[in-house]
N, C-alpha and C positions, 0 to 999 in steps of 0.2 A: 408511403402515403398514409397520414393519417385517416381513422378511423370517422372524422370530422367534414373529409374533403368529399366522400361519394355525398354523402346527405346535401351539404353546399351546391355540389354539381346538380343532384336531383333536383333540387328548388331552380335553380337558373335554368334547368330546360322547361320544368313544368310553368316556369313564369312565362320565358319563350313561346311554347305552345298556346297560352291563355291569350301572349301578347301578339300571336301572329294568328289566333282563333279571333281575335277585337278585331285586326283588321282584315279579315275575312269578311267578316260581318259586315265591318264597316264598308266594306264594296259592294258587297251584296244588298244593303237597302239605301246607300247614297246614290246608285241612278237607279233605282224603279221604274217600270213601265206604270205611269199613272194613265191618267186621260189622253193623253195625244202628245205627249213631246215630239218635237221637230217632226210634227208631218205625221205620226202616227196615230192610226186610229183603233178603237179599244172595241172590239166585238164583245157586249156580255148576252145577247140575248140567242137565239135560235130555236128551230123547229126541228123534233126529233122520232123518228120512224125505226121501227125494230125490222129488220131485213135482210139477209146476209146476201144478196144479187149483185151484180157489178155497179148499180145504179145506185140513187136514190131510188127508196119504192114511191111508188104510184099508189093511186086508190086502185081496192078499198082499204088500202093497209092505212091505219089509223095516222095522224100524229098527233103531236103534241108539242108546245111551247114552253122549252128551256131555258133557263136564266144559268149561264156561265160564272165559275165552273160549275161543271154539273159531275159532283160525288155517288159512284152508284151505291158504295154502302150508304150515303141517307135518302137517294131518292128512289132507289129502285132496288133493295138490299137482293134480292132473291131472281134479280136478273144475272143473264151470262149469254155470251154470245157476241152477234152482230149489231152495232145501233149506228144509225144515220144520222149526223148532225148537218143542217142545213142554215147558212149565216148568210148576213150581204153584206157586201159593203161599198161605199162612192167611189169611183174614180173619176175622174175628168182633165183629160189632156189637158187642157188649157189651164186649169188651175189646182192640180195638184192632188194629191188622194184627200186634204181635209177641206178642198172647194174653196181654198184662199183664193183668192182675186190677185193674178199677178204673178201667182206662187210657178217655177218651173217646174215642168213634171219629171217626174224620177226614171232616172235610167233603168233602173228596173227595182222592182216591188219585190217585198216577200212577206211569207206568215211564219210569226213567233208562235211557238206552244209550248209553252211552260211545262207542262206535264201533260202525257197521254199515257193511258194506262189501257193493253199490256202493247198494240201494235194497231197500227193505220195508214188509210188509202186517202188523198187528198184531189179530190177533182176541182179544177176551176170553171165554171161555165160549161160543166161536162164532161172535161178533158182531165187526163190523170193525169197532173201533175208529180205526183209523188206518193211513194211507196213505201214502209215502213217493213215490209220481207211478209216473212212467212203469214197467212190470215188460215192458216190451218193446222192441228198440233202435229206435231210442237208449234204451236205459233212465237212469232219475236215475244223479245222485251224491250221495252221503252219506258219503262214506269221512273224512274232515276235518269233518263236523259232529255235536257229539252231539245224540240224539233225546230230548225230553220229550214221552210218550204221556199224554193223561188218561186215565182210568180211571173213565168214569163210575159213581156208588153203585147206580145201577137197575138194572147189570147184576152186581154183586159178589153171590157165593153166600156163606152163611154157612158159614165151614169153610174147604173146599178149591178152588182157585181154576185157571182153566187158561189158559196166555198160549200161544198159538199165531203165532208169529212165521213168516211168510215169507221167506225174505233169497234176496233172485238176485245174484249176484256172478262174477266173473270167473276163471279158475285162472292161476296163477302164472307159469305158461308165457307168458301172453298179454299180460301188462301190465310196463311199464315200470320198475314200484317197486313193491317189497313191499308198500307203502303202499295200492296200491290193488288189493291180492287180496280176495275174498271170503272174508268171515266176521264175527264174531260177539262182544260183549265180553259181560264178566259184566251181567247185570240187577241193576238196584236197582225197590223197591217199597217207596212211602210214601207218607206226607203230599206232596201237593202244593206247601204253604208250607216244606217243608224242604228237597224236591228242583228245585225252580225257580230260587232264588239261585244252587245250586251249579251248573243248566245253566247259565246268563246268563251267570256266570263262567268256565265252559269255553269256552262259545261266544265269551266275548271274548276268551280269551288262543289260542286258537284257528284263530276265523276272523276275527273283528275287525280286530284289531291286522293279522293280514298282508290285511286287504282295504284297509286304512284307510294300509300300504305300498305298497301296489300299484296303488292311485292316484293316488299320489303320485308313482310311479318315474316311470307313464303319463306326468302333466302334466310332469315334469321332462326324463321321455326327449325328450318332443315336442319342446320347448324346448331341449335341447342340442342335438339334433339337426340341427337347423336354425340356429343358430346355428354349428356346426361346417362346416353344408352351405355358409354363405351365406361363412364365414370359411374359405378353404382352409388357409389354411396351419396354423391351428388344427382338423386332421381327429382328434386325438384327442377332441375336443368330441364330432364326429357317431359316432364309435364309443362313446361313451360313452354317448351318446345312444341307439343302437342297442339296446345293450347292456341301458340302462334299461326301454325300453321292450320289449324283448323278455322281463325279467325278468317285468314285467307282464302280459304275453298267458298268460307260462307259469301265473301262479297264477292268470288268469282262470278255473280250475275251481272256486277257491271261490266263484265270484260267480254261473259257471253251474249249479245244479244241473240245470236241463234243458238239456243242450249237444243242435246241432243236431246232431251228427255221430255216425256209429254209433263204439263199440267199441274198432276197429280202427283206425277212422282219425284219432282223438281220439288215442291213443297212437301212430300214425304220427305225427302230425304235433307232438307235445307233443317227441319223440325230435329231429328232424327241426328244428324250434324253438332247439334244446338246441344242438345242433351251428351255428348262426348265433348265440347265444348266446356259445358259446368262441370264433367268430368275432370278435365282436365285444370279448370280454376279452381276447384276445392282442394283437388289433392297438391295441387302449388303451391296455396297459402298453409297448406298442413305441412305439407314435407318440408317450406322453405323455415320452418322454426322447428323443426326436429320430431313434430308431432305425426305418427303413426297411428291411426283409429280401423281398430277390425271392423265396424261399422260402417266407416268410409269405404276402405278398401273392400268388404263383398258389396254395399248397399250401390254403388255409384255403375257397375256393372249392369245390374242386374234390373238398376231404373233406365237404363239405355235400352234394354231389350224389352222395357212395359212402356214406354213410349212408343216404339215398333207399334209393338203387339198393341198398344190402344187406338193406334191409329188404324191400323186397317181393321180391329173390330166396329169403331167409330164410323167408318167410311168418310169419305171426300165431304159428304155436305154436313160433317160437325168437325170439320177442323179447324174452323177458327176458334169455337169455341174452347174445343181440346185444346189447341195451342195457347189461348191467354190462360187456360189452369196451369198446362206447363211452364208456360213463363213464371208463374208469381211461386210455383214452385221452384224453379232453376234461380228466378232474382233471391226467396227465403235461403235457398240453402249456401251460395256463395256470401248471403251477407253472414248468415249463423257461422261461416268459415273466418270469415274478415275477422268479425269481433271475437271471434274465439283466437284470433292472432295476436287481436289489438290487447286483451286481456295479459297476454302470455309478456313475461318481461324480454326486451329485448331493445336496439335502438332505435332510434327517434329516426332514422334513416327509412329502418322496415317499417314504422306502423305509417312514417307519411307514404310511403309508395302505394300500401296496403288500403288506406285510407283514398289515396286518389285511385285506385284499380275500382274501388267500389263505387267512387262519386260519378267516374266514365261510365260506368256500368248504367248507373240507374239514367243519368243521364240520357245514352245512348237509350234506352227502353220510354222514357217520356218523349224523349223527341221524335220515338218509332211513329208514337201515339197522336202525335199534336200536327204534325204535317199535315199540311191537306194538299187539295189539289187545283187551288185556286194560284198559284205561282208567288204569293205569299211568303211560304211557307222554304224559303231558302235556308233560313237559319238555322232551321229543328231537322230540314235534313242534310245542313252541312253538319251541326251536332252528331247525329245518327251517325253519319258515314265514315265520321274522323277521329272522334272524341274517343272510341274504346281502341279502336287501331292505333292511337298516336301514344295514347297513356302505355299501351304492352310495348308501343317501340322503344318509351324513356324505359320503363322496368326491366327489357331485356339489356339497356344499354347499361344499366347500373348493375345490372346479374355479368354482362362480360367485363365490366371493369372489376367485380368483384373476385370472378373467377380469376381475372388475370392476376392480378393482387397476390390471390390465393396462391397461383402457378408459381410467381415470382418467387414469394415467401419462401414455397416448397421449395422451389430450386436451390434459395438461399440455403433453407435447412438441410435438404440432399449434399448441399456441398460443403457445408459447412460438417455436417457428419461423415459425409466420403474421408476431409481432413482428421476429423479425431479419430474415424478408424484405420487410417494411416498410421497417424499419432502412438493409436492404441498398438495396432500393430508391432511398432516400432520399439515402443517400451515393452512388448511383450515376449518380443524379440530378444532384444538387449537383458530384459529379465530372466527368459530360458538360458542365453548364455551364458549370464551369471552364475546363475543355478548349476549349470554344467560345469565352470570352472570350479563352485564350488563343490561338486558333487567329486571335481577328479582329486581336486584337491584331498578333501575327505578320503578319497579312495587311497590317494598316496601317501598320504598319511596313515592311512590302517595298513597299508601294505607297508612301508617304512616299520612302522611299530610290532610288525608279525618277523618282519627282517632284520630288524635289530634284537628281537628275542632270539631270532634262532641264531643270528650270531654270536651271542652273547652264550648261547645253548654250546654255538661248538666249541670256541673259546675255549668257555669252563670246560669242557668234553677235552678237547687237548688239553687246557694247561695240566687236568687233573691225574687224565691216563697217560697221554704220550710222552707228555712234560715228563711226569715223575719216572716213565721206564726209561727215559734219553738223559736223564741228571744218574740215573742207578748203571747204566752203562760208563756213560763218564768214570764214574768212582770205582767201578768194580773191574774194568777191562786191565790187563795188562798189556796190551796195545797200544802203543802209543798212537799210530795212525787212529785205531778205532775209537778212541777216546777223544782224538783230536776234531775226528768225522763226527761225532755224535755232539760237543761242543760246539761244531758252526750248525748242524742241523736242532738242535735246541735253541741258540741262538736265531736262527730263523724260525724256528715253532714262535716262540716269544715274541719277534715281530707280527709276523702272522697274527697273534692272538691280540696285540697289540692294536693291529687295523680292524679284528672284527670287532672288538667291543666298543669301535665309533667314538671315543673320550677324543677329542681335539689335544693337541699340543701348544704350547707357548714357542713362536721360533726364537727363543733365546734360550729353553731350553733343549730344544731339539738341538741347534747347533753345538750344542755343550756335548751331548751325544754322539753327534759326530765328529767331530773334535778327538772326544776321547778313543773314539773305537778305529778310526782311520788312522792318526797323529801313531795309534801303540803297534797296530796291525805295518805301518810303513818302516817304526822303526825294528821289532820284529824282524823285518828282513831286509835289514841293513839299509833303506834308504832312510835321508835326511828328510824331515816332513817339517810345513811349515803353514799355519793356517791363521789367516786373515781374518774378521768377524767384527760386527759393528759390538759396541758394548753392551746398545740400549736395544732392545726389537720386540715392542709392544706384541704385534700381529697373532693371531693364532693362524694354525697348522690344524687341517684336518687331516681326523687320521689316513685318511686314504693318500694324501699327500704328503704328508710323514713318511710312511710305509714304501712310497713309491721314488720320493726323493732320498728315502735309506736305502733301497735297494740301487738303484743309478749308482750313489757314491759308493756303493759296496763294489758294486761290476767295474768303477771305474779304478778304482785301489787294485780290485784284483787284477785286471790288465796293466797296470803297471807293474805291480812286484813281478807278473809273469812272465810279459815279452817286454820290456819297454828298457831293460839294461839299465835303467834310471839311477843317477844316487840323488837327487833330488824330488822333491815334487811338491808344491805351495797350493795351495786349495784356500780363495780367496768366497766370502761371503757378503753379501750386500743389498740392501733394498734401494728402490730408484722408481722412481712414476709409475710407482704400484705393481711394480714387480719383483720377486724374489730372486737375486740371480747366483748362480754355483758357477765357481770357476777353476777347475783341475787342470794343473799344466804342469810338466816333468819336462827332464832335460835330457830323454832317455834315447835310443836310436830314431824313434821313431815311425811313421808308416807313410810310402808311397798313394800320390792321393786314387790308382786303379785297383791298392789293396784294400782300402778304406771301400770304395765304392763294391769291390764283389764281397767283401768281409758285410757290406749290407744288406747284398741278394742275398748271400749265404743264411741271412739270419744269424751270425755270430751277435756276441755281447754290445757292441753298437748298437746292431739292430734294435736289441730288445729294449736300451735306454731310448733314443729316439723314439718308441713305439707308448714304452713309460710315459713320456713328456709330452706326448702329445692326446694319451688319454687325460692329461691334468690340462688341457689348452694351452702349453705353451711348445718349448723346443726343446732342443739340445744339437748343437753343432760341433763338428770335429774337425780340427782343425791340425794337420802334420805334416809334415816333410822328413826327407830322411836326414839325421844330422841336425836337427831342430827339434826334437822333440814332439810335444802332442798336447795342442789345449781344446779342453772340451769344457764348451762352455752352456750351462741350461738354466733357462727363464723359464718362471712361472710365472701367470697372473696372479696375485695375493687377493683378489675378489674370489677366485677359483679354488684357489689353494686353500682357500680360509670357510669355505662351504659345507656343510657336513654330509659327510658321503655317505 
């Protein structure tokens, strides 16, 4: 989601809200009780006696003649208590409550009251029709609800009628907001089926709608709240959260109309409330753009506890005063927050949210002010009860779509980087292995190069000492055996020195070698020799394979001239799909194949070629009968053979 769509969405709810605030209104003054619609009649005037008795008082208690509504902050600021209003009004069976001619009379009557501030007793012609709870503190609230009285027909007198209203209420002095002074709206009297829709619909634009906000702040504050607490670095969340749910506690007086708490301490603590409220809206608009002020965070404390503290040095009869200081202090400091937001660069998204939170704000505090208690006054307190509830429900909606956003994001990027540190992993992996191969390599390499010195060390060490005392024996013995013995073992020194000093062979010279040394050694001792060989044989010969396929044909020559009776013997050479192959065969007596096989336990001369050929990866097989001679045949691989050992 782009960055484009929360902003979009915020405007379409807040048009939403403006457009379903229009027609709020617009219900709320398209049926007014004016003068008398269908039958109803308008009480504005009555006679008023201060008396807190079951009754109306009697003389000598004074009265007085009121004109409906009657506001006790402008007519009697510095009253509180009990006041008796006394009303009339016509009935007449025959013609109806407005004395139409003809008119049928109404199944049954009741009294509309628009506003009664804080609780009341309603007698009809003496009799107590209806009860509004407690008339002693904690007394009710009813200041925010209007009242539908029935009026039963068994007690209606033909003619002139007497509504004897009780109302106990608070003086202006004492209470937080105009709103909830004591006093009195105009009466209506009618049909029951005419004035019942019209409560329903008070009471729902009313108390509805802001109870049906205010449980909602509740479930949301909880929830940001905690989500804020449990995410620190996202702390505009838990003030938001605060904030919500504090907004909630504050209208829980529409949900109580029996609050446990007297009076006094209801409006302490509603005050009290109010200030952990701007608490919590300063530090939102600060924390929501990143801004941290030590000023904020000790001053906004410490104004919560001089609020307390000025209230109960102030006492009960200057808190209304005290309270509109607080206010225009709590309205200054959240607007000097706002504009300190709107200042700060950021999107067109946050300064319109920022910008409507303050327009509810002030709104909600004009319309606290302008309400009165004349029934009126629907609009400034459906403003009051909705406007700042309904703006925090769009701001929270666009702070969980944003967090979610946020979540998503993360998630992305959580996963996205779980993958490259896989990835990384994987390569870093694959990189040490390398590393290791070449670390052995290197190893094998310095060790190869410390093992071909020292070969090369013993080598020259033989050819220089042994060589020369086995060539001086040779020449000086007069032994012929000894001479002859020192001759094959010089000859194998020479080999030997041969494979230590690692030099590779050409196999077309190798075979030249063997050739000559087999071919003279066979005829030597009377047999015919006869050797095969390709002409051309590029391949090189490592020395260790040199060495080890010179020794094989040696052990294999010697087994013939020794047991084999032979006058024959062809010794074929040849390469083929990559391998080198030797092929010794004589026409000698021969060997039984159980001689062959224990002459292999035994570790005779078989053994140890076989053992040869397959240190070089390949074979060597023997192949005899008696009276058939003897072919032994050995393969090398030329990948293997041609390797440097």
């Amino acid at each position: 989601m782009t960055s484009a769509r929360p902003a979009l969405l915020l405007r379409l709810v807040a048009f939403a809200w403006l457009a379903w605030l229009g027609l709020a209104m617009t219900a709320a003054v398209a049926q007014p009780l004016d003068e008398s619609p269908d039958g109803t009649q308008v009480v504005r005037s009555a006679i008023a006696a201060v008396g807190d008795g079951p009754e109306f008082p009697g003389l000598p208690v004074p009265v007085h003649a009121v004109t409906l509504p009657d506001d006790w902050a402008k007519s009697r600021p510095g009253f509180q208590g009990a006041l008796w209003y006394r009303a009339q009004f016509d009935y007449r069976p025959d013609r109806g409550i407005d004395g139409a001619a003809g008119a049928p009379a109404p199944e049954l009557l009741a009294l509309f009251i628009a506003r009664v501030c804080s609780t009341y007793e309603v007698r009809l012609n003496g009799q107590l029709v209806a009860s509004g709870g407690r008339l002693r503190e904690p007394i009710s609230n009813h200041c925010a609800r209007p009242q539908l009285v029935n009026l039963p027909t068994v007690l209606l007198l033909a003619g002139r009628n007497e509504l004897d209203i009780k109302v106990v209420g608070h003086r202006l002095a004492e209470v937080g907001s105009a709103q909830r002074a004591g006093g009195l709206s105009t009466l209506w009297v009618g049909p029951h089926a005419v004035l019942a829709p019209h409560h329903a619909r008070q009471t729902l634009l009313q108390v509805g709608f802001a109870q049906g906000a205010s449980a909602t702040l509740l479930l949301m504050g909880g929830f940001m709240f905690v989500l804020g607490y449990v995410n620190r670095r996202e702390s505009q969340l838990a003030y938001f959260g605060a904030l919500s749910v504090g907004l909630a506690l504050f209208d829980a007086r529409l949900w109580l109309r029996e609050g446990p708490l007297s009076h006094r301490v209801t409006e302490f603590v509603l005050l009290v409330l109010l200030s952990f409220i701007t608490w919590a809206t300063v530090q939102f608009l600060l924390r929501s753009r990143g801004l941290r002020l030590k000023q904020a965070d000790a001053g906004l404390p410490v104004q919560c506890a001089l609020v307390a503290l000025s209230l109960l040095a102030a006492g009960p009869e200057r808190l209304h005063v005290l309270a509109l200081v607080w206010y225009a202090v709590f309205t200054l400091e959240i607007a000097a927050a706002a504009v300190l937001l709107l200042r700060q660069p950021g999107s067109a998204e946050t300064r319109w949210a920022t910008a409507l939170l303050l327009g509810a704000a002030m709104l909600a505090v004009i319309a606290d002010t302008t309400a009165g208690h004349d029934g009126s006054g629907v609009v400034p307190a459906l403003l009051a009860s909705t406007a700042l509830p309904l703006v925090v429900l769009f701001i929270g909606l666009r702070l969980v779509m944003h967090h979610g956003r946020a979540r998503r994001e993360a998630e992305a990027s959580r996963a996205q980087l779980e993958r490259n540190q896989v990835d990384l992993e994987r390569r870093v992996r694959e990189a040490t292995q390398e590393i290791e191969r070449n670390m052995r390599q290197i190893s094998d390499h310095k060790i190869e190069q410390v093992a071909e010195r020292e070969r090369k060390r013993i080598a020259a060490d033989l050819h220089d000492d042994l060589g020369a005392k086995l060539l001086t024996i040779v020449h000086t013995s007069e032994s012929d055996r000894i001479s002859t013995l020192a001759r094959e073992a010089l000859e194998e020194m020479r080999l030997s020195v041969r494979g230590l000093t690692g030099r590779p062979v050409r196999l077309a010279d190798a075979m030249g070698d063997w050739r000559a040394e087999t071919v003279a050694r066979l005829n030597q001792a009377g047999i015919e020799g006869e050797w095969k060989s390709p002409d051309e044989a590029p391949q090189m010969l490592s020395s260790r394979a040199y060495v080890q396929c010179t020794r094989i044909l040696r052990e294999a020559t010697s087994n013939i001239i020794k047991h084999s009776g032979a006058s024959h013997c062809s010794i074929t050479c040849a390469t083929a799909d990559g391998d080198f192959q030797l092929v010794i065969q004589d026409n000698g007596d021969g060997i039984a194949q159980q001689d062959v096989d224990a002459r292999l336990d035994k570790g005779h001369g078989l053994a140890s070629m076989k053992n040869r050929a397959k240190q070089l990866q390949g074979q060597c097989l023997v192949e005899s009968g008696p009276g058939y001679g003897t072919v032994i045949r050995l393969t090398l691989p030329l990948d293997r053979a041609t390797t440097p050992s």
